[in-house]
PASEBA-1860 file (N, C-alpha, C; in nm, 3 decimals):
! residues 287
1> XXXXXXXX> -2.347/0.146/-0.153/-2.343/0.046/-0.259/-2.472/-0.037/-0.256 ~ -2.501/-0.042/-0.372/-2.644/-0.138/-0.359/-2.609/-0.316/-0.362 ~ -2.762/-0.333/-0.324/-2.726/-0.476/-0.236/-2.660/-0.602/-0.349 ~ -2.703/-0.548/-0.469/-2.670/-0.673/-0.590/-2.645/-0.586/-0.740 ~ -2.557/-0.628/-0.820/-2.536/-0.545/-0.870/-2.496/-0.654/-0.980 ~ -2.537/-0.583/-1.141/-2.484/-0.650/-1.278/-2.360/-0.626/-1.330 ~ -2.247/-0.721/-1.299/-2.117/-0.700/-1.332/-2.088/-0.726/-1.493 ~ -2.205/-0.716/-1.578/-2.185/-0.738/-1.693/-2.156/-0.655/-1.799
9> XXXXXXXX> -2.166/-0.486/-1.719/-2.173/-0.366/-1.781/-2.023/-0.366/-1.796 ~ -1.943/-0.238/-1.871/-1.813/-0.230/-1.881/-1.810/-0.107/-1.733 ~ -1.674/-0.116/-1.741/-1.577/-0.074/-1.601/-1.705/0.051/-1.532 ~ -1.673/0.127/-1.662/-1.701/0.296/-1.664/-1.822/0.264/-1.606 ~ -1.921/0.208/-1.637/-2.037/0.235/-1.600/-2.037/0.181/-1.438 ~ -1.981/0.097/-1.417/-1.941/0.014/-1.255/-1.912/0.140/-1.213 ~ -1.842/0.226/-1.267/-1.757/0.301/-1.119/-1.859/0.464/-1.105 ~ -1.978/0.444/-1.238/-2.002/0.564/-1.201/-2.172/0.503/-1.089
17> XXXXXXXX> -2.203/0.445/-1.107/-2.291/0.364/-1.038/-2.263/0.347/-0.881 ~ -2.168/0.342/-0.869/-2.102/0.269/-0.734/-2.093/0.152/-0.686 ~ -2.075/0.049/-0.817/-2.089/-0.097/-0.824/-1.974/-0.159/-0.872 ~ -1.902/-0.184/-0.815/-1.744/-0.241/-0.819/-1.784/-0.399/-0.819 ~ -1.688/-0.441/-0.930/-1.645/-0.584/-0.953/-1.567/-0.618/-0.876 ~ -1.578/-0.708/-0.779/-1.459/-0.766/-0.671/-1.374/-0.908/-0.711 ~ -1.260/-0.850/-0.800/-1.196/-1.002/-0.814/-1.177/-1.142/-0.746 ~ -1.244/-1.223/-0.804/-1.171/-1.309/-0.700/-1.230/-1.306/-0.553
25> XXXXXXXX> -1.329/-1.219/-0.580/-1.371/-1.300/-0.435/-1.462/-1.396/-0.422 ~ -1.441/-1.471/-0.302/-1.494/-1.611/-0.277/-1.493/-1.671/-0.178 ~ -1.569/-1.791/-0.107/-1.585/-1.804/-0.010/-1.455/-1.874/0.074 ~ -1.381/-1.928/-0.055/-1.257/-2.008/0.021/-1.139/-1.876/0.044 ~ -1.146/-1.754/0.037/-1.032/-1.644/0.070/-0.997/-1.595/-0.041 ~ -1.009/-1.603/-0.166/-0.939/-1.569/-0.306/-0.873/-1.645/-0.382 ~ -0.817/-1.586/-0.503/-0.693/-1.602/-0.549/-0.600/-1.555/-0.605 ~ -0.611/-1.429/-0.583/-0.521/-1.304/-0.610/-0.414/-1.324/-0.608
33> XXXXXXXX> -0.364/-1.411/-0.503/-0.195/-1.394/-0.430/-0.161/-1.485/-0.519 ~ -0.206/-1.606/-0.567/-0.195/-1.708/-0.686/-0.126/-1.578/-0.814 ~ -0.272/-1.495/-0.858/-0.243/-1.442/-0.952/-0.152/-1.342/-0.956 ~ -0.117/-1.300/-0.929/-0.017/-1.199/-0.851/0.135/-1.291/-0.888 ~ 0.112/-1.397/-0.807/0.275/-1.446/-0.873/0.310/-1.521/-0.995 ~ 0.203/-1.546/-1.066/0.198/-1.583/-1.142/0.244/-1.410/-1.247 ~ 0.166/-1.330/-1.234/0.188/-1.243/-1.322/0.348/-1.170/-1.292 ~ 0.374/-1.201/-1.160/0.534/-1.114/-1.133/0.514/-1.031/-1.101
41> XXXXXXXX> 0.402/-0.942/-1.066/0.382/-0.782/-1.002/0.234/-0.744/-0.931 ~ 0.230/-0.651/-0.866/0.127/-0.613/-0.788/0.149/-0.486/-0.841 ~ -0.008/-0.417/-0.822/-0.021/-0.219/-0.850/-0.020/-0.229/-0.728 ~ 0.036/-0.108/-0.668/0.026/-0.056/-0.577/-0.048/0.061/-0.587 ~ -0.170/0.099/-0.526/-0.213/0.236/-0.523/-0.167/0.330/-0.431 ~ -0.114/0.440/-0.455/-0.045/0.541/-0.404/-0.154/0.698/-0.383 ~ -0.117/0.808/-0.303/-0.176/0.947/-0.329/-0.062/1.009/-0.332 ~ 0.057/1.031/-0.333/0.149/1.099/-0.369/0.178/1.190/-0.225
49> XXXXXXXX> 0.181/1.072/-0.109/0.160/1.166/-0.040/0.290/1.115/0.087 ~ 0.361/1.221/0.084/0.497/1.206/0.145/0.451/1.220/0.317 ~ 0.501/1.106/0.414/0.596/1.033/0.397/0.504/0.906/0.328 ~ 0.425/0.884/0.337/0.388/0.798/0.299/0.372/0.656/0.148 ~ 0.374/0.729/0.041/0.380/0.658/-0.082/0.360/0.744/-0.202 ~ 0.458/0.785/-0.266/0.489/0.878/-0.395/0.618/0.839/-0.462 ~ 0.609/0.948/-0.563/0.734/0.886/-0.618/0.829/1.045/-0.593 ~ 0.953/0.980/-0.544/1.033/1.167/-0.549/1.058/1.189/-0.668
57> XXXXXXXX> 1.225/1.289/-0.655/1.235/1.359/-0.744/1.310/1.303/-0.863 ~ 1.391/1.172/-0.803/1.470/1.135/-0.908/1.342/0.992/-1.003 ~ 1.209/1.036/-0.990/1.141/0.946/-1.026/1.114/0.784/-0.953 ~ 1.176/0.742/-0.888/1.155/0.656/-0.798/1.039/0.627/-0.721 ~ 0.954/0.516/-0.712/0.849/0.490/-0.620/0.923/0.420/-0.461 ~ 0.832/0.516/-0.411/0.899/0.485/-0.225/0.825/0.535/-0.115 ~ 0.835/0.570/-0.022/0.764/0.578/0.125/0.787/0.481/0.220 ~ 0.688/0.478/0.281/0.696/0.371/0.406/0.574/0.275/0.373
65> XXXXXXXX> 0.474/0.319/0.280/0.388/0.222/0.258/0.471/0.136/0.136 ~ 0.507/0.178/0.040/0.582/0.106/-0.087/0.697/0.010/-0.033 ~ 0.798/0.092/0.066/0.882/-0.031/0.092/0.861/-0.197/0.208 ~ 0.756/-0.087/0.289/0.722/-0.238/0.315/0.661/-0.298/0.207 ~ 0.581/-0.273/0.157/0.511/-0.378/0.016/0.613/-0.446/-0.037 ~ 0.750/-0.376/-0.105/0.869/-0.437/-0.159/0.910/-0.534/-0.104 ~ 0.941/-0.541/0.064/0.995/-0.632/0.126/0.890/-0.766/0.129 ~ 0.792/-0.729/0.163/0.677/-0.838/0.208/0.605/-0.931/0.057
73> XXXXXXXX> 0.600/-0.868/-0.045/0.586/-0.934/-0.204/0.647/-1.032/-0.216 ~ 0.773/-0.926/-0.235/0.911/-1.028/-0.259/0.917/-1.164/-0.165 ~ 0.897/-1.139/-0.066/0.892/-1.270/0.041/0.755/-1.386/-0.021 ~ 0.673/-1.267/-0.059/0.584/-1.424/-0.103/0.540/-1.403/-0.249 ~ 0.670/-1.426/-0.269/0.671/-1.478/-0.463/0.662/-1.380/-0.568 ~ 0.635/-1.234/-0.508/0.590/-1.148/-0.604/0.690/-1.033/-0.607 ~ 0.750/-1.038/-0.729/0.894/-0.998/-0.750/0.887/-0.821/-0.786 ~ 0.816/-0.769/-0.830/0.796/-0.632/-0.905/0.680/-0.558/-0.871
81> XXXXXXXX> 0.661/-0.441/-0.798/0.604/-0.346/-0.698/0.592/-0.242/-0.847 ~ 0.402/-0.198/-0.895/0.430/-0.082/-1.009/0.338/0.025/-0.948 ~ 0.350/0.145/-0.885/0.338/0.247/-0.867/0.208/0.264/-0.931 ~ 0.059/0.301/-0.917/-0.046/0.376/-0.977/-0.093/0.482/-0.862 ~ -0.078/0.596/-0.940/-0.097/0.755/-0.848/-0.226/0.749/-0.851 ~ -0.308/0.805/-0.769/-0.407/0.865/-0.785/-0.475/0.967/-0.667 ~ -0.583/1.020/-0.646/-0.551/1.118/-0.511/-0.653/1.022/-0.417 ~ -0.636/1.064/-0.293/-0.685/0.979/-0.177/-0.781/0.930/-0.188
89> XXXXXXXX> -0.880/1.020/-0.196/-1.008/0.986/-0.178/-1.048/0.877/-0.289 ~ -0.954/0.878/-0.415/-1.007/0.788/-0.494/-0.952/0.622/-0.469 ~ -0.904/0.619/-0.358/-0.825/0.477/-0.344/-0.882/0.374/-0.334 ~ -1.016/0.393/-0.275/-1.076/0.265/-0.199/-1.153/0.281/-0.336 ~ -1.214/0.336/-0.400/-1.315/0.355/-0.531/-1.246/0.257/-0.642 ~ -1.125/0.287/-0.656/-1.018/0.217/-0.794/-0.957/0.121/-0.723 ~ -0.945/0.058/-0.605/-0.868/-0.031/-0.603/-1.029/-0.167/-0.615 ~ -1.117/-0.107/-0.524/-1.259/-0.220/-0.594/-1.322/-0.168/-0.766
97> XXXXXXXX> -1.276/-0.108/-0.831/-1.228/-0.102/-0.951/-1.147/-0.209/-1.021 ~ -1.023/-0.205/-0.974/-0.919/-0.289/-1.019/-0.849/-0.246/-1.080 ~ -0.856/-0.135/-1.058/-0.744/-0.040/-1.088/-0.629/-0.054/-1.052 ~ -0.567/-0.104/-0.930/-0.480/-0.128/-0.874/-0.512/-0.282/-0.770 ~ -0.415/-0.297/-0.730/-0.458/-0.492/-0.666/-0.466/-0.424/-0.503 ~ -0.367/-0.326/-0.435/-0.349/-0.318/-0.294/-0.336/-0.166/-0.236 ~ -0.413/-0.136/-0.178/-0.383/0.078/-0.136/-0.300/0.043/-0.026 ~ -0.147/0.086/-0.117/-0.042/0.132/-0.049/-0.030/0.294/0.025
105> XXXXXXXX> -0.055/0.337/0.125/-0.071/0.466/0.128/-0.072/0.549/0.234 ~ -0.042/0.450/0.315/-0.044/0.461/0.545/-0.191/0.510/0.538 ~ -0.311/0.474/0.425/-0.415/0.483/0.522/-0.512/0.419/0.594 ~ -0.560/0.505/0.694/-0.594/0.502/0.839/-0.728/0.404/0.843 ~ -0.679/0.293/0.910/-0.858/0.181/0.961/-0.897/0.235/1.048 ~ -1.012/0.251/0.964/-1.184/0.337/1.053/-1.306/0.262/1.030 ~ -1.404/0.224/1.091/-1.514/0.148/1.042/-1.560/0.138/0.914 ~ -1.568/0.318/0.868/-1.601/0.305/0.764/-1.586/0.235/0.669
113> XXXXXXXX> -1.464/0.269/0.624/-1.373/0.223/0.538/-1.363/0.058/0.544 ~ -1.392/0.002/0.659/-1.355/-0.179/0.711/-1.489/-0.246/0.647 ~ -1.620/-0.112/0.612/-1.779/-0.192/0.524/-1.684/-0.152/0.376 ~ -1.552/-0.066/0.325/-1.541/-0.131/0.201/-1.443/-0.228/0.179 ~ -1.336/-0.225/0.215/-1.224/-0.339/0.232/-1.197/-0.374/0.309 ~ -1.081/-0.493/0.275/-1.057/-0.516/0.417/-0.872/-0.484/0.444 ~ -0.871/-0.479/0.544/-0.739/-0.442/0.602/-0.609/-0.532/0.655 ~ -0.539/-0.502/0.620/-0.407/-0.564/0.714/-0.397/-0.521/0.839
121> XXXXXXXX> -0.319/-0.574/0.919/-0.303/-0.507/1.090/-0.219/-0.333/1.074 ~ -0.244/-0.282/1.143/-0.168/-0.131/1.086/-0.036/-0.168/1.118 ~ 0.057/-0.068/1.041/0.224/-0.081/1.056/0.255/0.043/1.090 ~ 0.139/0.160/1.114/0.189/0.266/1.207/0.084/0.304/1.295 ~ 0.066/0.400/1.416/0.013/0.454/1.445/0.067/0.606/1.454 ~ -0.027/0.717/1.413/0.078/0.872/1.445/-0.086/0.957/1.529 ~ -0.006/1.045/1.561/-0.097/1.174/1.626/-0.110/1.248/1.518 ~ -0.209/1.407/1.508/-0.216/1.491/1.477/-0.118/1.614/1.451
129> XXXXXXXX> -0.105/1.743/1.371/-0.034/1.823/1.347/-0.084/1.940/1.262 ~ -0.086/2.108/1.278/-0.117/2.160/1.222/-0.016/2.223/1.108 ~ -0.021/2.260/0.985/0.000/2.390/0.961/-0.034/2.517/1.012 ~ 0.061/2.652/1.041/-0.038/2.756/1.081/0.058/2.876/1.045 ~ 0.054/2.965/1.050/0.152/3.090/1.013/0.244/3.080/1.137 ~ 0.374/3.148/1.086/0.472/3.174/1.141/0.425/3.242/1.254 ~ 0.450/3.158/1.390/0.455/3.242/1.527/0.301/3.179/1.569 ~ 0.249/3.096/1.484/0.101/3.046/1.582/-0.014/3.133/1.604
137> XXXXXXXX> -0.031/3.304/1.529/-0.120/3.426/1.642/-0.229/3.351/1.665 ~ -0.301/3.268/1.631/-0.399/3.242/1.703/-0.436/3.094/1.812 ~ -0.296/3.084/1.808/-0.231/3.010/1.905/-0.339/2.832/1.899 ~ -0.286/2.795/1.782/-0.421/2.709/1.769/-0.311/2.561/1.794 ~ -0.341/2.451/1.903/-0.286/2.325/1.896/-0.364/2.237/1.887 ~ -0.545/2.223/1.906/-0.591/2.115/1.887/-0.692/2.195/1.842 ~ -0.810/2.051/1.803/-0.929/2.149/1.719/-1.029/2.177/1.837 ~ -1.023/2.213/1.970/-1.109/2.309/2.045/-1.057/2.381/1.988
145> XXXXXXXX> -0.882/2.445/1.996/-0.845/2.577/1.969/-0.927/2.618/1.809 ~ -0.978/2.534/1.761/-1.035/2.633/1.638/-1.134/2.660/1.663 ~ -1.190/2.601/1.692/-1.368/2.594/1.756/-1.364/2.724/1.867 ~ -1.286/2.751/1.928/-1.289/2.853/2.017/-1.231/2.996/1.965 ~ -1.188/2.949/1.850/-1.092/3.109/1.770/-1.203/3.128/1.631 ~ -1.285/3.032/1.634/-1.348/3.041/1.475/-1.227/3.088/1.348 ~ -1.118/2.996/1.377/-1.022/3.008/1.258/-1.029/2.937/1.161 ~ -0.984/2.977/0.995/-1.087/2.921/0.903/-0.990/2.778/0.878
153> XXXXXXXX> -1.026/2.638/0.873/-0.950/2.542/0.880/-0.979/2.475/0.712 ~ -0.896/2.414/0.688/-0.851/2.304/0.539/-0.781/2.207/0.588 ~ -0.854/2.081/0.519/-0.759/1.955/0.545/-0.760/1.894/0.409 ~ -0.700/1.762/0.402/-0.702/1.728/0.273/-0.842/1.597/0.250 ~ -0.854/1.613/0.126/-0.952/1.495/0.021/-0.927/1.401/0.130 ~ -1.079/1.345/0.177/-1.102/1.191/0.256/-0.978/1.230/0.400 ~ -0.953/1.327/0.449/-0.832/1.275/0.556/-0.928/1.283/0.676 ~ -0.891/1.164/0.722/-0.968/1.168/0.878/-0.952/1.274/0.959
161> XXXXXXXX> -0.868/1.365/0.960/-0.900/1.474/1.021/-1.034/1.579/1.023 ~ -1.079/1.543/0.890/-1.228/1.620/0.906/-1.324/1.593/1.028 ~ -1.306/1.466/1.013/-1.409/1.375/1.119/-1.351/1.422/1.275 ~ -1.219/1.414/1.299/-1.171/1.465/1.439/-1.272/1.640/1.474 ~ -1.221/1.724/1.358/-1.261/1.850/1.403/-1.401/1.875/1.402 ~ -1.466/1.774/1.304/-1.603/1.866/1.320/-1.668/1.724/1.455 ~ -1.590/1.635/1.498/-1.653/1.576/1.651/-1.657/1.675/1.747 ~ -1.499/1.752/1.706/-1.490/1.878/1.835/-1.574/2.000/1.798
169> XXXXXXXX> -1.658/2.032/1.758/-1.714/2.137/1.728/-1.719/2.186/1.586 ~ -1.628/2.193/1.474/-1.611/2.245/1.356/-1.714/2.254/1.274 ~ -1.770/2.320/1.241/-1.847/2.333/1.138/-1.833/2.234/1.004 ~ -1.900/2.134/0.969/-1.858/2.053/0.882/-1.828/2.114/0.717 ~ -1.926/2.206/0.680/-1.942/2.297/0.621/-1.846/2.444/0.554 ~ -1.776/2.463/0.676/-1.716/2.554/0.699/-1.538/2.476/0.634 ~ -1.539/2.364/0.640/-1.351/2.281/0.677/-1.376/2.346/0.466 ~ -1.255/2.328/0.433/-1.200/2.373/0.333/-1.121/2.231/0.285
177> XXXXXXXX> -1.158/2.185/0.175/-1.094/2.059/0.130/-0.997/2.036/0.022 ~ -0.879/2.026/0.037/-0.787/2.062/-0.038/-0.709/1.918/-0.099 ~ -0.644/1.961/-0.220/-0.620/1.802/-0.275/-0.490/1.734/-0.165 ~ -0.398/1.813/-0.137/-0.295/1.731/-0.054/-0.220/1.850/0.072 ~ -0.162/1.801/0.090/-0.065/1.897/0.223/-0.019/2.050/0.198 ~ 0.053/2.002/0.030/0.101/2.090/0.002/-0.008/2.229/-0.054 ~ -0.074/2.140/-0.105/-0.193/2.300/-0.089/-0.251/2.335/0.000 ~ -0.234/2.264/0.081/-0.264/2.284/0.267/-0.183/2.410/0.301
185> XXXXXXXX> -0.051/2.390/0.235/0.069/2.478/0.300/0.046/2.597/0.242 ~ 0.021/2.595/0.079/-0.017/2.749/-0.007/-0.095/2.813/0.082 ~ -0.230/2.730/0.082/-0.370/2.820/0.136/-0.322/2.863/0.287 ~ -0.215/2.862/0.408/-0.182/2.913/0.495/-0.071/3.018/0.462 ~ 0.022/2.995/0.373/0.082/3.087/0.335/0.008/3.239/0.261 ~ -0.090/3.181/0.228/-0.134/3.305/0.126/-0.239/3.320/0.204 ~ -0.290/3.307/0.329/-0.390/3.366/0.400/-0.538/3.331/0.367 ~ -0.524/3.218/0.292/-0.678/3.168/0.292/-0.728/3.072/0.353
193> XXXXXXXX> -0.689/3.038/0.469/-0.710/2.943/0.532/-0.596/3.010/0.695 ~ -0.628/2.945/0.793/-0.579/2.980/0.902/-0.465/2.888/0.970 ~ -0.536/2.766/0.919/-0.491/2.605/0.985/-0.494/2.508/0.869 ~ -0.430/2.394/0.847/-0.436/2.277/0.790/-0.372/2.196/0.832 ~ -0.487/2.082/0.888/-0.475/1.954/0.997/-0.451/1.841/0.889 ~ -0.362/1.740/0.958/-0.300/1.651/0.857/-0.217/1.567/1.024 ~ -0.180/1.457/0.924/-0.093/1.389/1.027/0.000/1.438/1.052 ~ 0.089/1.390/1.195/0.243/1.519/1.282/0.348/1.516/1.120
201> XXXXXXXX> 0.373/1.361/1.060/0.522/1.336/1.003/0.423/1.392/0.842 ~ 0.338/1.357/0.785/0.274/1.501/0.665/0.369/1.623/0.705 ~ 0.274/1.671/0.795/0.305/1.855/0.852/0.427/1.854/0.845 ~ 0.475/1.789/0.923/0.627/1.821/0.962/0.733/1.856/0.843 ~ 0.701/1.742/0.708/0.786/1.674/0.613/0.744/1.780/0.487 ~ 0.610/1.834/0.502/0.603/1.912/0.348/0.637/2.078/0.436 ~ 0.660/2.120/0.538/0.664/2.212/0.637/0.821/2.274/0.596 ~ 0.943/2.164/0.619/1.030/2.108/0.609/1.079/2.128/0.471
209> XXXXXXXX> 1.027/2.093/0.408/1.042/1.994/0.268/1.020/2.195/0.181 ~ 0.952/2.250/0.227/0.888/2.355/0.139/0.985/2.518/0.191 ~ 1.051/2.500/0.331/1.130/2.571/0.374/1.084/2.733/0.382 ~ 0.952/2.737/0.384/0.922/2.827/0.418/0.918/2.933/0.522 ~ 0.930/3.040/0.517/0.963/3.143/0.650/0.817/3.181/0.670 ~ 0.691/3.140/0.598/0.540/3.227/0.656/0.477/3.126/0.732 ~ 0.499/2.991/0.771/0.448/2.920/0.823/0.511/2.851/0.935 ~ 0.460/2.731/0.999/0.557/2.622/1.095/0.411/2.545/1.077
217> XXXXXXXX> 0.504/2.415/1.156/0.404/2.307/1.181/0.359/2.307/1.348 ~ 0.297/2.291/1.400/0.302/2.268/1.554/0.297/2.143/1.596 ~ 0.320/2.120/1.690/0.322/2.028/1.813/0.285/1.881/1.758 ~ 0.308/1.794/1.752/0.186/1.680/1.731/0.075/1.668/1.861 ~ -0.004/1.643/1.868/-0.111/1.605/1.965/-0.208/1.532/1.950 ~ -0.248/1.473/2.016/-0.358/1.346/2.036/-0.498/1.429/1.987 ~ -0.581/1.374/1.875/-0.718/1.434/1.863/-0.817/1.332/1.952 ~ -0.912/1.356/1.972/-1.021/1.284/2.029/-1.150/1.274/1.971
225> XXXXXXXX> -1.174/1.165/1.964/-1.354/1.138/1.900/-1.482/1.072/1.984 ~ -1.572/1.120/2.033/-1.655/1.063/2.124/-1.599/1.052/2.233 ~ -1.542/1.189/2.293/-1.443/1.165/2.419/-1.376/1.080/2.408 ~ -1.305/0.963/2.341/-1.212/0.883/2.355/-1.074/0.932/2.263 ~ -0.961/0.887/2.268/-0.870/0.951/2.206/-0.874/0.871/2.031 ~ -0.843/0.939/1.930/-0.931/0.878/1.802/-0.780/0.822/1.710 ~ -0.779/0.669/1.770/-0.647/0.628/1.674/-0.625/0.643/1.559 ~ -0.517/0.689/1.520/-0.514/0.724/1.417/-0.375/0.617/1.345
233> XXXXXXXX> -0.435/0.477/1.293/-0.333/0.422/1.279/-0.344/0.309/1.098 ~ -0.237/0.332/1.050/-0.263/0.344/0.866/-0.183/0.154/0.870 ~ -0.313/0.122/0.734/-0.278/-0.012/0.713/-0.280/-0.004/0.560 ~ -0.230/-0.168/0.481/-0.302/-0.176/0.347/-0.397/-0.225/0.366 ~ -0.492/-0.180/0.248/-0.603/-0.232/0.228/-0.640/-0.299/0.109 ~ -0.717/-0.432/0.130/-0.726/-0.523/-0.022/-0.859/-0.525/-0.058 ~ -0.896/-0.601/-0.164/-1.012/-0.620/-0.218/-1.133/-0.724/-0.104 ~ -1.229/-0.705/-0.079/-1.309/-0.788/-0.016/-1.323/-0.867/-0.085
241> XXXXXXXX> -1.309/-1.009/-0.001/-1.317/-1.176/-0.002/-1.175/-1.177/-0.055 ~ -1.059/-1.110/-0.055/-0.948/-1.199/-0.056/-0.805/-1.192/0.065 ~ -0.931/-1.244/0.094/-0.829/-1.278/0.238/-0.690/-1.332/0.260 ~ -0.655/-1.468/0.196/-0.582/-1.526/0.151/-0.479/-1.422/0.127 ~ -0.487/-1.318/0.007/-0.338/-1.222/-0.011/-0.339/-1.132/0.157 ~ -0.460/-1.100/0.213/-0.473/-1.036/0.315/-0.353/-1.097/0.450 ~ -0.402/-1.210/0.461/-0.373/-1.283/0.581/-0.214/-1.335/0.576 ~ -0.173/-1.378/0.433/-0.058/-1.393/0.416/0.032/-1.282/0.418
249> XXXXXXXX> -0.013/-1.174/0.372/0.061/-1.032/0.420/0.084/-0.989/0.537 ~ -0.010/-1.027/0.649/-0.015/-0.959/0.769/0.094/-1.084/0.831 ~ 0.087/-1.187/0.806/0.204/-1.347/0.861/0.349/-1.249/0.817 ~ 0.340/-1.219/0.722/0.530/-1.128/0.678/0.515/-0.984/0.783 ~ 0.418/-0.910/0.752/0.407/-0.785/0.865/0.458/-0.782/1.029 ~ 0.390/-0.915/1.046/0.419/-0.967/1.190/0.583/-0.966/1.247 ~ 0.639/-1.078/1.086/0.770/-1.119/1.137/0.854/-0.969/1.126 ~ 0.822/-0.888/1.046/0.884/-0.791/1.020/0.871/-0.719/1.151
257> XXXXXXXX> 0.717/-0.708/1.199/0.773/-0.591/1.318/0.861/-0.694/1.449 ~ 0.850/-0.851/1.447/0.917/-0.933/1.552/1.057/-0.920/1.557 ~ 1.093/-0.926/1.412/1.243/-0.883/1.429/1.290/-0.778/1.417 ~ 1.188/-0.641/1.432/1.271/-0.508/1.409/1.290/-0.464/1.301 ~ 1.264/-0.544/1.186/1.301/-0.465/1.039/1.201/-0.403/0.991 ~ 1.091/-0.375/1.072/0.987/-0.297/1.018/1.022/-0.130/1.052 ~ 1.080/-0.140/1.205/1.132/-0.017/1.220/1.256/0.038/1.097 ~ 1.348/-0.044/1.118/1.453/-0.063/1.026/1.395/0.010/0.858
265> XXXXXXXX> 1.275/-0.064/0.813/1.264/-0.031/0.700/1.156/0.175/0.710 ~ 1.111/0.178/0.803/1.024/0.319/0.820/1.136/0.409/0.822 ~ 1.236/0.412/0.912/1.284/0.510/1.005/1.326/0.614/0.941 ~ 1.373/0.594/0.788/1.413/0.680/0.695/1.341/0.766/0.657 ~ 1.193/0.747/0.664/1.087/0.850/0.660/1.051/0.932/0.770 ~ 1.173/0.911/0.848/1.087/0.982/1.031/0.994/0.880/1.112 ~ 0.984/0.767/1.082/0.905/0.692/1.147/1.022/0.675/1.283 ~ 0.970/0.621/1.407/1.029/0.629/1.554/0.939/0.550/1.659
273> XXXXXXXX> 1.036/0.465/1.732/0.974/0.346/1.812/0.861/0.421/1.845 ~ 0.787/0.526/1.895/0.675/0.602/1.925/0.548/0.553/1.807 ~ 0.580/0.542/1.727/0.520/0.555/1.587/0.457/0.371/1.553 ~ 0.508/0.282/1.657/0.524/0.139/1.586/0.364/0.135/1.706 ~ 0.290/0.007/1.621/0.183/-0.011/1.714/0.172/-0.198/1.720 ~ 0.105/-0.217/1.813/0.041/-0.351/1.815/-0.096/-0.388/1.793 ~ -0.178/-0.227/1.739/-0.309/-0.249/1.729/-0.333/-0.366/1.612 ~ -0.464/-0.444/1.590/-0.476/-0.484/1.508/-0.628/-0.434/1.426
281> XXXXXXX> -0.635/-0.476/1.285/-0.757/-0.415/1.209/-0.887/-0.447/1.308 ~ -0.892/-0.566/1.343/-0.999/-0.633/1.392/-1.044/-0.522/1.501 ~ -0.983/-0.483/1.599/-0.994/-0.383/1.680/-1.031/-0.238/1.605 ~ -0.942/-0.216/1.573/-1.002/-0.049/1.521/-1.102/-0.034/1.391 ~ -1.143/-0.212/1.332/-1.285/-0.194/1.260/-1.432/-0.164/1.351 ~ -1.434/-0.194/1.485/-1.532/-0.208/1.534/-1.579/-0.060/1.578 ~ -1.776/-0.047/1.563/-1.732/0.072/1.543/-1.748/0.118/1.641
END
């Protein structure tokens, strides 16, 4: 993003530039959370990506990122949660857009991402998980095993898993980038791809969910980045300089995981005391 930029152009031209209008930001924290209850609703930005934040089948918006949002709004004044889809990689792009006010979506604080928004404390942490054909033949559980089988790998749009495999060796070049899980699951079923790395409760849930006899999910396991083990742990993320909706969100997050209803509200998605963390953004922004 360049260092100064003319917010006088219309949207279109902002977003093809890479020059986002940041509401409301300011040096005293914002005033979003003002506007927000004043208007009665927040967008939520979503990728449609189960367990995390989509809408199922009976049309309903839900996950584990949406219902905490529901619970934690509602607590501070903001009565009506509206669903805007869009695919991953475009989240952080449209939500400093304004396309949406908050990326609901379990995703993952990484430095990167902390130079474009800013973050809440995470409300999960998970491990790794492959897709792979029925029976494993090339017996692949972490990404040495690909690096050592030269098996052809796909992950999805923006998923930090790229960054895990090509630390371990992967050819950056070579990864296969697919819009979500579930075409993760085609391209292993139909033999164009070998592997598709994604988070354990992803794999597990579209694995599951798709009931297929040509595939399985394997193991969850710890990936590693720079020899250290590479957390992998998903927050919301807001607009820079508005702290204020930021900080007041993470004060409800808190009480929620103090009294247990944070588990309470995940668990329905497969979330599991394993899964709950105490990391905070501040920590896993640094790089």
């Amino acid at each position: 993003m360049k260092a100064s930029c003319s917010f006088t152009v219309v949207a279109i031209m902002a977003i093809a530039t890479g020059c986002y209008p940041i509401s409301g930001a300011s040096a005293d924290g914002g005033n979003q959370l003002e506007r927000l209850r004043a208007e009665g609703v927040v967008r939520l930005g979503i990728a449609g990506e189960i367990p995390f934040g989509y809408i199922d089948r009976d049309g309903a918006f839900t996950g584990e990122a949406p219902e905490i949002a529901k619970v934690i709004f509602r607590r501070l004044g903001v009565a009506k949660v509206q669903p805007v889809p869009t695919e991953f990689g475009s989240l952080i792009p449209g939500l400093r857009a304004q396309q949406f006010d908050v990326v609901s979506a379990g995703m993952y604080v990484t430095p990167t991402r902390c130079a474009q928004v800013i973050f809440s404390d995470p409300d999960y942490q998970m491990r790794d998980a492959f897709i792979v054909p029925e029976g494993n033949p090339k017996q692949l559980h972490d990404y040495a095993d690909i690096v050592r089988t030269g098996a052809r790998m796909a992950s999805g749009t923006a998923y930090a898993q790229i960054d895990y495999a090509v630390a371990a060796g992967v050819d950056r070049d070579s990864i296969r980038v697919l819009p979500d899980q579930l075409a993760g699951l085609l391209a292993v079923e139909q033999g164009r791809v070998d592997v598709f790395a994604g988070t354990s409760l992803t794999v597990q849930n579209v694995v599951r969910q798709r009931g297929s006899s040509l595939v399985e999910a394997t193991p969850a396991f710890q990936p590693m980045l720079g020899g250290k083990p590479a957390i992998g742990a998903g927050a919301f993320a807001f607009r820079p300089g508005e702290t204020n909706l930021r900080d007041a969100f993470n004060r409800e997050l808190h009480e929620l995981k103090r009294s247990g209803e944070l588990l309470q509200i995940v668990g329905r998605f497969g979330f599991t005391e394993a899964e709950m963390t105490a990391l905070t953004a501040q920590e896993l922004c640094r790089p």
